[in-house]
PyMOL commands that place a pseudoatom at each C-alpha (Angstrom):
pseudoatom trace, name=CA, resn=UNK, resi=1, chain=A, elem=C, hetatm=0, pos=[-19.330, -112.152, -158.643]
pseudoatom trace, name=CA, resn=UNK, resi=2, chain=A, elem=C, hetatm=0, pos=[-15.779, -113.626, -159.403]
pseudoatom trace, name=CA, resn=UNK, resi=3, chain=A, elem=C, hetatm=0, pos=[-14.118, -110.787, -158.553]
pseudoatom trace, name=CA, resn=UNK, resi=4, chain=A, elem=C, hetatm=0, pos=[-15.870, -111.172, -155.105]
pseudoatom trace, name=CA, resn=UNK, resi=5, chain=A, elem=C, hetatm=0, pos=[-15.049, -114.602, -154.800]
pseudoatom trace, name=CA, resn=UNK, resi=6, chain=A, elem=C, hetatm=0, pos=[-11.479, -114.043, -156.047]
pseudoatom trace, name=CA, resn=UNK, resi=7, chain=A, elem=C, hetatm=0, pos=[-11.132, -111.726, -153.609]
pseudoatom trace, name=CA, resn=UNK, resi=8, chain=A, elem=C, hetatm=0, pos=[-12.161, -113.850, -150.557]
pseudoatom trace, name=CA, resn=UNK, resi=9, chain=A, elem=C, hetatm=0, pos=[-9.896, -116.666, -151.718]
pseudoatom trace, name=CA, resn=UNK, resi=10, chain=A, elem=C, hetatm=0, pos=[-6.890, -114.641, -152.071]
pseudoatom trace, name=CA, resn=UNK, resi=11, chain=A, elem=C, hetatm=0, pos=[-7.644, -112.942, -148.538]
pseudoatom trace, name=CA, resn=UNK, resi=12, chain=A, elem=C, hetatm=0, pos=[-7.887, -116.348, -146.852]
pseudoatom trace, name=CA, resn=UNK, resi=13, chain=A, elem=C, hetatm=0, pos=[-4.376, -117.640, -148.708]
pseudoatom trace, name=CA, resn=UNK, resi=14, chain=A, elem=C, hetatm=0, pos=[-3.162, -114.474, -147.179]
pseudoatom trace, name=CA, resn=UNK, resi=15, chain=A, elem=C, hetatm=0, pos=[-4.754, -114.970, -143.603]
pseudoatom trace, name=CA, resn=UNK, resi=16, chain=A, elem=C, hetatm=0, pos=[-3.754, -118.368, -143.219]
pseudoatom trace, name=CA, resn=UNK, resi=17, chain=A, elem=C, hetatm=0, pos=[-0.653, -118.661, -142.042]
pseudoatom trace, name=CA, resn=UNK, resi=18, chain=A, elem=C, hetatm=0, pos=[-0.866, -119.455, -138.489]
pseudoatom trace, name=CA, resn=UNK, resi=19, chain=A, elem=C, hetatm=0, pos=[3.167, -119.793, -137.793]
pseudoatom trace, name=CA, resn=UNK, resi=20, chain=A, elem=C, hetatm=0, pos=[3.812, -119.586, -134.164]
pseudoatom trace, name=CA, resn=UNK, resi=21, chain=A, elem=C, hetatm=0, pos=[7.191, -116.750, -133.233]
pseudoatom trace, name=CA, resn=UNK, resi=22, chain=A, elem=C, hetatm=0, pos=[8.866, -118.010, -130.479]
pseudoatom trace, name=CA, resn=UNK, resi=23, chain=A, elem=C, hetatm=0, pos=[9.727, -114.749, -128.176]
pseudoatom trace, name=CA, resn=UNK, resi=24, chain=A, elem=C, hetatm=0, pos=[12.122, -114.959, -125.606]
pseudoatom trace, name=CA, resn=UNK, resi=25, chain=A, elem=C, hetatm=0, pos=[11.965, -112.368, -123.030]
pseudoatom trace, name=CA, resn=UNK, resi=26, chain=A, elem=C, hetatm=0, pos=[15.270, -110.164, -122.171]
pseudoatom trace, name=CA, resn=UNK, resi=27, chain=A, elem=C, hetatm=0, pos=[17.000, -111.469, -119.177]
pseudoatom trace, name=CA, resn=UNK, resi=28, chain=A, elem=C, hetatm=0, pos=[16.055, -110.373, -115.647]
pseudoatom trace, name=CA, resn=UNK, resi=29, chain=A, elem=C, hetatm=0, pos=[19.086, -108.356, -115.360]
pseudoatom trace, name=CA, resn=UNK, resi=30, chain=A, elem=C, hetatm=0, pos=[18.651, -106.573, -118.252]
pseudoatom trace, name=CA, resn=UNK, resi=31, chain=A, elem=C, hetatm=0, pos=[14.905, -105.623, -117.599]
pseudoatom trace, name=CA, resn=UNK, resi=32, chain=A, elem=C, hetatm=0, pos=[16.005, -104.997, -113.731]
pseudoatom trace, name=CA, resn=UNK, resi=33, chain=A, elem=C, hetatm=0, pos=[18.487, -102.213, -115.213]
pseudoatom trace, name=CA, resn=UNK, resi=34, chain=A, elem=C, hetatm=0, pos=[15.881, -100.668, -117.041]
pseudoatom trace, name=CA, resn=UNK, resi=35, chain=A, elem=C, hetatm=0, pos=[13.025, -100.859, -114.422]
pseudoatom trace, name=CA, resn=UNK, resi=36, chain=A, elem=C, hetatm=0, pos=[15.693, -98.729, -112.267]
pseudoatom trace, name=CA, resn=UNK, resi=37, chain=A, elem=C, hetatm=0, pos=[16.732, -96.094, -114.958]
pseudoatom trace, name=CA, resn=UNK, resi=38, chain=A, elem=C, hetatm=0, pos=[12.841, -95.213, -114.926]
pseudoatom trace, name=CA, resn=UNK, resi=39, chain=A, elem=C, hetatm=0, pos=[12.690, -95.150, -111.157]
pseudoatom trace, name=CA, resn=UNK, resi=40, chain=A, elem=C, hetatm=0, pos=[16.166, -93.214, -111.586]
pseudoatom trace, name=CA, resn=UNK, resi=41, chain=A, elem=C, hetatm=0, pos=[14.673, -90.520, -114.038]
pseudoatom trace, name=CA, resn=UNK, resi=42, chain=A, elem=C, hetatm=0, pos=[11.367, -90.528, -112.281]
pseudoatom trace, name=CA, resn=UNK, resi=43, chain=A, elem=C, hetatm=0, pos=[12.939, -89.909, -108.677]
pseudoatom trace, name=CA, resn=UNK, resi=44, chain=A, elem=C, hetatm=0, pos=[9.838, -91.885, -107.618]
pseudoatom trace, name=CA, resn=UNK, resi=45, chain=A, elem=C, hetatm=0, pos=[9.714, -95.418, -106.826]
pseudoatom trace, name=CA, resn=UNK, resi=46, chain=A, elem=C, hetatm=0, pos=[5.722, -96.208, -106.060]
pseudoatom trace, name=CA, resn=UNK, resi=47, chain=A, elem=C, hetatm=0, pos=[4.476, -99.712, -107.470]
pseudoatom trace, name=CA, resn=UNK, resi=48, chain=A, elem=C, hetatm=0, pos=[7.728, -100.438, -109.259]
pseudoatom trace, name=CA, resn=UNK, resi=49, chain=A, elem=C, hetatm=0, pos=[8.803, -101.547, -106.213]
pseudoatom trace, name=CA, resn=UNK, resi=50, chain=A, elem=C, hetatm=0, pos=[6.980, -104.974, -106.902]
pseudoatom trace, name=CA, resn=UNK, resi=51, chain=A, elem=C, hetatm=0, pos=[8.490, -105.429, -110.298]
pseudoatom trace, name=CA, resn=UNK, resi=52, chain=A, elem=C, hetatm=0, pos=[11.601, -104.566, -109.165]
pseudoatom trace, name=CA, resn=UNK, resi=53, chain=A, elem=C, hetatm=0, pos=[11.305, -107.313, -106.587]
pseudoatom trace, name=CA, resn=UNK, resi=54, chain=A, elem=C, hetatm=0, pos=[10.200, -109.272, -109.298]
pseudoatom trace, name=CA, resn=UNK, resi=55, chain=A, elem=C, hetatm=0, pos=[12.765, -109.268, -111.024]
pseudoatom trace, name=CA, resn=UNK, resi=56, chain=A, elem=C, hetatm=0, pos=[15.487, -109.890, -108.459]
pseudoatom trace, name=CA, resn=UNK, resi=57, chain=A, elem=C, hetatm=0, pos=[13.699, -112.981, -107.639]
pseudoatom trace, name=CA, resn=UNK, resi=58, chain=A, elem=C, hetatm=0, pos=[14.278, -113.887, -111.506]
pseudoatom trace, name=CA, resn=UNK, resi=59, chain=A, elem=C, hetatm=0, pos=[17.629, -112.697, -110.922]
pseudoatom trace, name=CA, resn=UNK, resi=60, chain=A, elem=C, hetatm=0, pos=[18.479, -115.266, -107.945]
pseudoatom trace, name=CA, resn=UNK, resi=61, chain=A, elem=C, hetatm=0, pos=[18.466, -118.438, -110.405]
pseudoatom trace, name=CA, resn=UNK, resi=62, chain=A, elem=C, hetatm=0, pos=[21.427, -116.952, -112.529]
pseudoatom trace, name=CA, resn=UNK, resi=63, chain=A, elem=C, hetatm=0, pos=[23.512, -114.612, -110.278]
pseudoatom trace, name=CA, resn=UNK, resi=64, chain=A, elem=C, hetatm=0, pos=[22.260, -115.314, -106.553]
pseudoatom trace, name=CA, resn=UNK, resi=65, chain=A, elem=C, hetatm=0, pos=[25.254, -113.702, -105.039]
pseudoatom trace, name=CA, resn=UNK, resi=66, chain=A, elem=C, hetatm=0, pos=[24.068, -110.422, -107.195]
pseudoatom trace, name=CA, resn=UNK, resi=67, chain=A, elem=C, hetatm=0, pos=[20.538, -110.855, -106.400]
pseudoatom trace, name=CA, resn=UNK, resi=68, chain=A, elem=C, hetatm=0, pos=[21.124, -110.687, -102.492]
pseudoatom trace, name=CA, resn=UNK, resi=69, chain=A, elem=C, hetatm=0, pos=[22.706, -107.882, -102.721]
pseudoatom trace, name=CA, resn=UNK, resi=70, chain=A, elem=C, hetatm=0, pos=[19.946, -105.936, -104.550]
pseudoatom trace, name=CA, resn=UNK, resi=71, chain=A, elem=C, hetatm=0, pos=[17.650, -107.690, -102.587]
pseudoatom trace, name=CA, resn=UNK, resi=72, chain=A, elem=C, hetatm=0, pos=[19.509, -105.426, -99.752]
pseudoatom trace, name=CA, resn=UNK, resi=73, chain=A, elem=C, hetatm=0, pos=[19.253, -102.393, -101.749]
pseudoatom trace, name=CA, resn=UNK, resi=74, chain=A, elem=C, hetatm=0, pos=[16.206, -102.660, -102.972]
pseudoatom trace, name=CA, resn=UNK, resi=75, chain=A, elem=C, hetatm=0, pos=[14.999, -102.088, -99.118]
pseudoatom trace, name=CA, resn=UNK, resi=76, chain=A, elem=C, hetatm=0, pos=[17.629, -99.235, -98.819]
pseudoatom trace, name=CA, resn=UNK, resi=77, chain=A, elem=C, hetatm=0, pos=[15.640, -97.944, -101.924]
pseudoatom trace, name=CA, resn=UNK, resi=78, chain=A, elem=C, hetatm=0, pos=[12.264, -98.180, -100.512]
pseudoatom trace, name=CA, resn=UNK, resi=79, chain=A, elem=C, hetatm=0, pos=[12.861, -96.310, -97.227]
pseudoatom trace, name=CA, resn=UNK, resi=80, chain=A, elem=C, hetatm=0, pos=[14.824, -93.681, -99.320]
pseudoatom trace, name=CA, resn=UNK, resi=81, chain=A, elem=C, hetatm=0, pos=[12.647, -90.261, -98.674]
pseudoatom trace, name=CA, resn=UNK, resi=82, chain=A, elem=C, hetatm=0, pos=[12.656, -87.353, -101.360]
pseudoatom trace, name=CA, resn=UNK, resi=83, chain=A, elem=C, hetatm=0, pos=[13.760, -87.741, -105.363]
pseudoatom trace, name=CA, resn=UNK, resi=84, chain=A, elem=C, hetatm=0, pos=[17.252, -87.315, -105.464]
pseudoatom trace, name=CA, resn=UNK, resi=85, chain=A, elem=C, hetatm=0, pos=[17.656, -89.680, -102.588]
pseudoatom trace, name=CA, resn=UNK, resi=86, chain=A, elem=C, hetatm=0, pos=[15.523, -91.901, -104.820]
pseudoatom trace, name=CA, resn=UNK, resi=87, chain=A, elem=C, hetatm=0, pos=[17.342, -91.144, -108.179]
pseudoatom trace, name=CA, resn=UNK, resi=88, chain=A, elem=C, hetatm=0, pos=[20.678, -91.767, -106.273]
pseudoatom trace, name=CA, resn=UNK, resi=89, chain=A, elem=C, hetatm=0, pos=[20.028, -95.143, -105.320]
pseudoatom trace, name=CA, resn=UNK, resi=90, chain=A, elem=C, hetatm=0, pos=[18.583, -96.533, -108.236]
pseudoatom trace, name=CA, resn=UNK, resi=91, chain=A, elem=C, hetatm=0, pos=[21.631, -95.500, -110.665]
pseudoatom trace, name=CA, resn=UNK, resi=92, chain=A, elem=C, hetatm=0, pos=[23.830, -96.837, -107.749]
pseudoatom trace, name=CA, resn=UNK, resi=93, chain=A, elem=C, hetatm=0, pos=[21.959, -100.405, -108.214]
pseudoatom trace, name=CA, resn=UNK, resi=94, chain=A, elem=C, hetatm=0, pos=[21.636, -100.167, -112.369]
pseudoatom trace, name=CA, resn=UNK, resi=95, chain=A, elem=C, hetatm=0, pos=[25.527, -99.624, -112.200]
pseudoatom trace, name=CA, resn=UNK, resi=96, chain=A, elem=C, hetatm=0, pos=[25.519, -103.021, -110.489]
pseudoatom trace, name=CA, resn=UNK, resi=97, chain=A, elem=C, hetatm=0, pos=[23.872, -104.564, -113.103]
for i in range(1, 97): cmd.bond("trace and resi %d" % i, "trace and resi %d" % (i + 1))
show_as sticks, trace
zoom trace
C-alpha cells in the first residue's frame, strides 16, 4: 500500500510541471528555401504550390521588393511543364533566397 501511494505521489511531482516553451517559427524565407529544395529534388510542384504562396505572402512584410519577385516566379514555376523544367526553376528561386 505505501509503495503504491508513494508511487502515485512521486509520479504527480513528476507530471506537474506545466511550463509553457515559447516556439518561434523559422522565418518565411528560410522555410520558403526549403519548401523549394523539395519541389527542386522532387521535380514536381503539385499542392506545394499553396504553401509556397504562403509563404511569399509571409515574405512581403519583411522583404516586399523580394517577395514580388517570387511572387513572379512562382507563376513562371507553375506553368513550368516536365521535371527538370520544374527542378530548374525552383533552385533558380531558393538561390534568391
Amino acid at each position: 500500500m505505501w509503495r503504491l501511494l508513494l508511487m502515485v505521489l512521486l509520479f504527480s511531482v513528476g507530471c506537474s510541471g506545466d511550463r509553457a516553451v515559447p516556439v518561434t517559427p523559422p522565418p518565411a524565407a528560410e522555410q520558403l528555401k526549403v519548401g523549394l529544395g523539395e519541389v527542386s529534388k522532387a521535380g514536381q510542384l503539385g499542392s506545394a504550390a499553396d504553401g509556397l504562396a504562403t509563404l511569399i505572402s509571409q515574405l512581403k512584410e519583411t522583404d516586399p521588393e523580394k517577395a514580388a519577385e517570387l511572387e513572379a516566379d512562382l507563376e513562371k514555376l507553375r506553368a513550368a511543364r516536365g521535371p527538370a523544367a520544374i527542378r530548374a526553376k525552383a533552385k533558380a528561386m531558393a538561390e534568391k533566397l
